[in-house]
N, CA and C atoms as an extended XYZ file, in Angstrom:
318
Properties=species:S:1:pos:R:3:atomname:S:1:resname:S:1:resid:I:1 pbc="F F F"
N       107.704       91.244       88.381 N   UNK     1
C       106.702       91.767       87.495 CA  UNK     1
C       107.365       92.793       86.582 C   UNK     1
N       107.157       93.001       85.733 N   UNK     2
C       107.717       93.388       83.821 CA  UNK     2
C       106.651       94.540       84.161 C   UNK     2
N       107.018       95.828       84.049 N   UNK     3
C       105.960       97.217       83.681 CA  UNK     3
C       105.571       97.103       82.372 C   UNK     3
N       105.956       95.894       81.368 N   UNK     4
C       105.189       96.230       80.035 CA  UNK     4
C       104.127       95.197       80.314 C   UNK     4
N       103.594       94.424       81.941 N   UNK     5
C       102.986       93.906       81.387 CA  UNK     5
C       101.438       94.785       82.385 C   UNK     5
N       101.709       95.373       82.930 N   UNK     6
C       100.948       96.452       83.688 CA  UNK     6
C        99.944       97.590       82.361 C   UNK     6
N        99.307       97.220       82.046 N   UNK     7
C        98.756       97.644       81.189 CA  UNK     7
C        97.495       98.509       80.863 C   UNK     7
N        96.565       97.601       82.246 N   UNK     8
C        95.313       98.298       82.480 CA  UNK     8
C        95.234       99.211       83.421 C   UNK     8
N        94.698      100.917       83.704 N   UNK     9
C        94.783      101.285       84.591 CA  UNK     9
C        93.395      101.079       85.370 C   UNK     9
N        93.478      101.181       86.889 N   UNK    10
C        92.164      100.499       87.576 CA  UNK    10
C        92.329      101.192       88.595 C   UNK    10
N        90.709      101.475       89.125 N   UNK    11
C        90.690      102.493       89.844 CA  UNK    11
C        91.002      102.004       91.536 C   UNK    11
N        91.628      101.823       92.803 N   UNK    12
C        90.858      101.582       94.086 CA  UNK    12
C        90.292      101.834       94.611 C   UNK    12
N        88.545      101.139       95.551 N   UNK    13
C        88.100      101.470       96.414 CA  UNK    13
C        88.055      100.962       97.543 C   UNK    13
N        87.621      102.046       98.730 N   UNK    14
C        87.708      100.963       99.858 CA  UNK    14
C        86.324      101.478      100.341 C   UNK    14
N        86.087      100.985      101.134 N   UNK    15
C        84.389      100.990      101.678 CA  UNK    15
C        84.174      101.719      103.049 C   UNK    15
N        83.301      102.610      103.054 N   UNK    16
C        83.010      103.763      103.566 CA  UNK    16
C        81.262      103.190      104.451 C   UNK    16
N        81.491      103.026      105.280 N   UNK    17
C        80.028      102.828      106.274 CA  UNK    17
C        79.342      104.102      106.845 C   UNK    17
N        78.158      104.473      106.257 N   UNK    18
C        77.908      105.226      107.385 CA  UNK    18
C        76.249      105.590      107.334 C   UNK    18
N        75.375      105.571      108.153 N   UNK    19
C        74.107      105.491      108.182 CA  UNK    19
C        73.472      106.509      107.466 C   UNK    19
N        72.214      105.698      106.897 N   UNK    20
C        71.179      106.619      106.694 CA  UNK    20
C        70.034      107.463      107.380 C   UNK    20
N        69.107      108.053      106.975 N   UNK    21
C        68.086      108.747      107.413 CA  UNK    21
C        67.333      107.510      108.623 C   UNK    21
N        67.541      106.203      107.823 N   UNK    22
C        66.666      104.954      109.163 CA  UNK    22
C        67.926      104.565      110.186 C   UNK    22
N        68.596      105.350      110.542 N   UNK    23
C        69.829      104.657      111.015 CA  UNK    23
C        70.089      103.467      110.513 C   UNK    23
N        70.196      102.911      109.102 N   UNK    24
C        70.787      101.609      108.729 CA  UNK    24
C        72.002      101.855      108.172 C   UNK    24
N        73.259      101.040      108.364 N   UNK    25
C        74.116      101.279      107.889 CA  UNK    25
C        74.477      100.793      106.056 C   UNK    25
N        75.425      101.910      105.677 N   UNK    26
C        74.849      102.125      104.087 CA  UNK    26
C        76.719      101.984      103.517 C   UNK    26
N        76.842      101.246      102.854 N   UNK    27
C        78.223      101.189      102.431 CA  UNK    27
C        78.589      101.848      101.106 C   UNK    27
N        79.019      102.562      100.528 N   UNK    28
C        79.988      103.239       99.845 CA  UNK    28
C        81.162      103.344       99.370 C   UNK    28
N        81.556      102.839       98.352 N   UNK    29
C        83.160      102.731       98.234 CA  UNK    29
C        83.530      104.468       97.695 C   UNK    29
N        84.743      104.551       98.056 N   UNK    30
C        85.872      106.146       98.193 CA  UNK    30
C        87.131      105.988       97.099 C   UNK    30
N        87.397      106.478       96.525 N   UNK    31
C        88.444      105.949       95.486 CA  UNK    31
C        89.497      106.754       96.172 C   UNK    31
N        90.731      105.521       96.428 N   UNK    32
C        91.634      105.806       97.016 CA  UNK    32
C        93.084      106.219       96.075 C   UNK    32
N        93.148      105.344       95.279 N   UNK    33
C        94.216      105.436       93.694 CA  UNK    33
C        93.996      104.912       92.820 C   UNK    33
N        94.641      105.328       91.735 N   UNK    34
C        94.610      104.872       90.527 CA  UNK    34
C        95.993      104.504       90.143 C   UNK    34
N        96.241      102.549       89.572 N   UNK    35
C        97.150      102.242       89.770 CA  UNK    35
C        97.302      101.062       88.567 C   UNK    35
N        98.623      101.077       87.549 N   UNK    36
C        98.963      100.124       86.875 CA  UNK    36
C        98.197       98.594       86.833 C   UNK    36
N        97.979       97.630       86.076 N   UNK    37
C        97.702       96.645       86.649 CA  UNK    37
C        97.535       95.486       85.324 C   UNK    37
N        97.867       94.271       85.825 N   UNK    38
C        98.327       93.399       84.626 CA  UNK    38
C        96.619       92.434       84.635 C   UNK    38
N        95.800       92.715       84.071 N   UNK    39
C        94.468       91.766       84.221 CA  UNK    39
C        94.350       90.696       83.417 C   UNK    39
N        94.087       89.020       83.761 N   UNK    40
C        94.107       88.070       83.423 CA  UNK    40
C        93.065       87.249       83.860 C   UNK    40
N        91.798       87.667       82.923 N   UNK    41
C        90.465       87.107       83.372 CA  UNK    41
C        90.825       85.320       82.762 C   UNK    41
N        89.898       84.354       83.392 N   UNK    42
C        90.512       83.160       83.340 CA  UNK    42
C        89.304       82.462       83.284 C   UNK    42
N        88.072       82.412       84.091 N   UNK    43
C        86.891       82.044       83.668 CA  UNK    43
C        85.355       82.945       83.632 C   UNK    43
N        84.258       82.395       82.954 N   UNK    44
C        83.321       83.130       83.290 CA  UNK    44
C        82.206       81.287       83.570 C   UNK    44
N        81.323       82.531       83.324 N   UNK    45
C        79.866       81.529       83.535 CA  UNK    45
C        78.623       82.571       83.564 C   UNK    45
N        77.826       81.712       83.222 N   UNK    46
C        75.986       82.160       83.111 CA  UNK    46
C        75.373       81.316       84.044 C   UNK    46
N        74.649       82.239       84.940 N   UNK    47
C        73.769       81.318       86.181 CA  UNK    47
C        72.043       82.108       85.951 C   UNK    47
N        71.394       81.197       86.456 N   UNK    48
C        69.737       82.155       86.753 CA  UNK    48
C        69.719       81.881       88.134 C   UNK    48
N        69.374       83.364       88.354 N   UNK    49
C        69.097       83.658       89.671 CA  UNK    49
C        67.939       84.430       89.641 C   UNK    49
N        67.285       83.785       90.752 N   UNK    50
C        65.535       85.462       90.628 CA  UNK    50
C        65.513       85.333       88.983 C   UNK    50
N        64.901       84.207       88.422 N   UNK    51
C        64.090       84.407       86.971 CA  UNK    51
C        64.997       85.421       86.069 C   UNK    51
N        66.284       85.416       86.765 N   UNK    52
C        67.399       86.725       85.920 CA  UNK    52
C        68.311       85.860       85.730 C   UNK    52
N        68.900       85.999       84.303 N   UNK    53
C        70.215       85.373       83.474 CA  UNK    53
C        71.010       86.365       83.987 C   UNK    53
N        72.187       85.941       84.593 N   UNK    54
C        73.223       86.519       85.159 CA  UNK    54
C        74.972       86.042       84.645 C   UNK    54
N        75.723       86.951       84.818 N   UNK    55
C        76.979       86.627       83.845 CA  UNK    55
C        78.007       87.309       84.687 C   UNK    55
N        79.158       86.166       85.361 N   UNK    56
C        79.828       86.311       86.209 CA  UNK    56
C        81.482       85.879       86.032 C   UNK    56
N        82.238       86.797       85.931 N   UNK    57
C        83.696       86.855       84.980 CA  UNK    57
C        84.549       86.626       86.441 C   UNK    57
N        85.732       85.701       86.440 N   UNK    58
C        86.604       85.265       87.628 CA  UNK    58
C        87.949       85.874       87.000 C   UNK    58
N        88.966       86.501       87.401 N   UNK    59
C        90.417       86.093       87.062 CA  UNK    59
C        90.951       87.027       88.383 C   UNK    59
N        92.186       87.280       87.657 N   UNK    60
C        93.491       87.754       88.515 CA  UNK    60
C        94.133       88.983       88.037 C   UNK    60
N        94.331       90.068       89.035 N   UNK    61
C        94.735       91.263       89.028 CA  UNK    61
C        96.277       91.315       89.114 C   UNK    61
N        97.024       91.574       88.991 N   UNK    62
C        98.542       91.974       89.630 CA  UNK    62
C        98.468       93.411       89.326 C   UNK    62
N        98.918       93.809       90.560 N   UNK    63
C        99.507       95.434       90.610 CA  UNK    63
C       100.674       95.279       91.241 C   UNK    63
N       101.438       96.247       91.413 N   UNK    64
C       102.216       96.847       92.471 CA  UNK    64
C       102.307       96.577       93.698 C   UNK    64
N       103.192       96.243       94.917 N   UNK    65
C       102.340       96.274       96.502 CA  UNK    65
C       101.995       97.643       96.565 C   UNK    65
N       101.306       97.008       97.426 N   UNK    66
C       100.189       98.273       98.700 CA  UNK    66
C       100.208       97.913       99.773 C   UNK    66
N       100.422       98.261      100.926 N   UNK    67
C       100.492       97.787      102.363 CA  UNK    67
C        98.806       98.157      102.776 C   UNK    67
N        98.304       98.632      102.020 N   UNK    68
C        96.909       99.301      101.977 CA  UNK    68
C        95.594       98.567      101.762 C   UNK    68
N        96.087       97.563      100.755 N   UNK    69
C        94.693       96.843       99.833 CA  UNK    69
C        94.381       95.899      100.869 C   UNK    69
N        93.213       95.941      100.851 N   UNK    70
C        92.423       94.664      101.878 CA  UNK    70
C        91.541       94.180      100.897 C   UNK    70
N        90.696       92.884      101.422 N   UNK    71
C        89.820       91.774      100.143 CA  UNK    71
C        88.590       92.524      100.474 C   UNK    71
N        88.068       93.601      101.483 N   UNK    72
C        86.454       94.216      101.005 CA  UNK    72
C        86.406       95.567      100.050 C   UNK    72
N        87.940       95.882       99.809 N   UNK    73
C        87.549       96.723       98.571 CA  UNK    73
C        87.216       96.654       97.103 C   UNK    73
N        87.265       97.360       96.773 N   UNK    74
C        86.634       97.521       94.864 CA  UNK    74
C        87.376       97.860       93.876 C   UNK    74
N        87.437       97.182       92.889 N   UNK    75
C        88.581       97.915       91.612 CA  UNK    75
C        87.198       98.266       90.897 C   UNK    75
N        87.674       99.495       90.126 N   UNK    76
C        87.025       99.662       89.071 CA  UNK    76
C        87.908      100.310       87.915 C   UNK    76
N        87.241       99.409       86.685 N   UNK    77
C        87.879       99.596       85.294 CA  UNK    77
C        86.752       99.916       84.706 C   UNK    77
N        86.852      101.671       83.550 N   UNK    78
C        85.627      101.861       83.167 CA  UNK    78
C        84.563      101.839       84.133 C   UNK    78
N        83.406      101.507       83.512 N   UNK    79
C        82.524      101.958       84.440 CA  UNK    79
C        82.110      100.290       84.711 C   UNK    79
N        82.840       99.671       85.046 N   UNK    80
C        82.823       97.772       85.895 CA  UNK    80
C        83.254       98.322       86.965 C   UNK    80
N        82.312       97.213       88.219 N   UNK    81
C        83.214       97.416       89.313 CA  UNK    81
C        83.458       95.742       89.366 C   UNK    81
N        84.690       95.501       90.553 N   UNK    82
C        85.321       94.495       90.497 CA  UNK    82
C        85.202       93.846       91.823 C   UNK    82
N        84.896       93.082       92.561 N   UNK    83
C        85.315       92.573       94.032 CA  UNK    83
C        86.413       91.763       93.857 C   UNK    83
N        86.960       92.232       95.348 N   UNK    84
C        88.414       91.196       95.449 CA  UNK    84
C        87.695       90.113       96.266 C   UNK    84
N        88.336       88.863       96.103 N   UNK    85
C        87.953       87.458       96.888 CA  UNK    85
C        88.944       87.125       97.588 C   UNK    85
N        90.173       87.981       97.265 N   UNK    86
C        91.472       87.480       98.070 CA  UNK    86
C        92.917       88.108       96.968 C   UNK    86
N        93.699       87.735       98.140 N   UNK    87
C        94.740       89.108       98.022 CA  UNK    87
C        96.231       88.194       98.567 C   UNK    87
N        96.780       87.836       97.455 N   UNK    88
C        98.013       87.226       97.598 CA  UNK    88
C        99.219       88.245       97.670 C   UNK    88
N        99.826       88.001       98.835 N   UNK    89
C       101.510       88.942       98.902 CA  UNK    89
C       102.473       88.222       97.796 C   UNK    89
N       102.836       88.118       96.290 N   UNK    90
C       103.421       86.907       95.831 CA  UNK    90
C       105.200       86.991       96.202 C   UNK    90
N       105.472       85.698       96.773 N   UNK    91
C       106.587       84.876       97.802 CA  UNK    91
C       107.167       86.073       98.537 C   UNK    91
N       105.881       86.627       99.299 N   UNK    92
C       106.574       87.696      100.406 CA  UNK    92
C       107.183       88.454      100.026 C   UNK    92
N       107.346       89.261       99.148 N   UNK    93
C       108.622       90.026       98.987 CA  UNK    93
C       107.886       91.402       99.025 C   UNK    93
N       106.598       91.652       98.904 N   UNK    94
C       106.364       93.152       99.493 CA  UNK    94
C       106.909       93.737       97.438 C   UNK    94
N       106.822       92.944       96.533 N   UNK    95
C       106.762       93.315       95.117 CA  UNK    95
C       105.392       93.321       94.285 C   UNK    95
N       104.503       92.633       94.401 N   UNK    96
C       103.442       92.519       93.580 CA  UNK    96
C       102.317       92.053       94.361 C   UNK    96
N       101.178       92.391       94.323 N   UNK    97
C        99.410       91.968       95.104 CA  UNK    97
C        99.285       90.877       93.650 C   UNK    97
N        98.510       89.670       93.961 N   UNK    98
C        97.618       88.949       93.110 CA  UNK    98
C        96.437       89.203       94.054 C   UNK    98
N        95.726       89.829       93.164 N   UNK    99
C        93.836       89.616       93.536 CA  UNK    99
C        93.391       89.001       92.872 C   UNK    99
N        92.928       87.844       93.518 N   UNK   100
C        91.203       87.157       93.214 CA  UNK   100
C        90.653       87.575       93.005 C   UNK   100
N        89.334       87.841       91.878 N   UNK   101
C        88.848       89.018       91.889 CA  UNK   101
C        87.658       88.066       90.959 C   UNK   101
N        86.379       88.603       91.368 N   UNK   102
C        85.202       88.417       90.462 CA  UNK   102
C        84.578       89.881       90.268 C   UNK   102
N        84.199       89.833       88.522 N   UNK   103
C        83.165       90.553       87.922 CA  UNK   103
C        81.798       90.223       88.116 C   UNK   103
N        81.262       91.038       88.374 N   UNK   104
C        79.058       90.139       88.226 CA  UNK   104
C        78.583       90.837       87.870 C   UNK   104
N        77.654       90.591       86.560 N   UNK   105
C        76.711       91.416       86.018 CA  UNK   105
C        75.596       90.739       86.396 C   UNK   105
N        74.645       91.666       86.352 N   UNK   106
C        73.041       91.091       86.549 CA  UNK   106
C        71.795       92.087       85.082 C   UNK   106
């Protein structure tokens, strides 16, 4: 991976459980770093869901490794947040994360 192609900076979260006033458990993401990252959105689409037009962006993250990142945390760019779907080591070498990653607006 080329640092000129690391371009976007993006925030990490990871997810924080912990109950409310009904004892239900309430999730929260914690921003852990803020880190380089090469973004290469690749598809979208428009679905109706619940009588709501909805608009849902797919691509691929590369950062840096992290021995850290797991697939239930959150990127956020600006004020988007991001889910990871999956989290490639690329050919093992402990050099670069590819995240799967979907956007969803509602």
């Amino acid at each position: 991976m080329n640092a000129d192609e690391l371009r976007t900076r993006i925030l990490l979260r990871k997810p924080v459980h912990t109950p409310n006033a009904a004892l239900e458990m309430v999730t929260t993401y914690v921003a852990v770093a803020t880190v380089w990252a090469a973004v290469e959105w690749e598809s979208g689409r428009r679905f109706e869901a619940a009588k709501q037009l909805n608009a849902e962006l797919q691509g691929i993250i590369r950062i840096r490794y992290r021995s850290d990142v797991k697939a239930d945390w959150q990127l956020g760019m600006g004020n988007r947040n991001i889910q990871i779907l999956s989290i490639a080591n690329t050919k093992e070498r402990h050099e670069e994360l590819v995240l799967n990653c979907k956007e969803a607006e509602d």
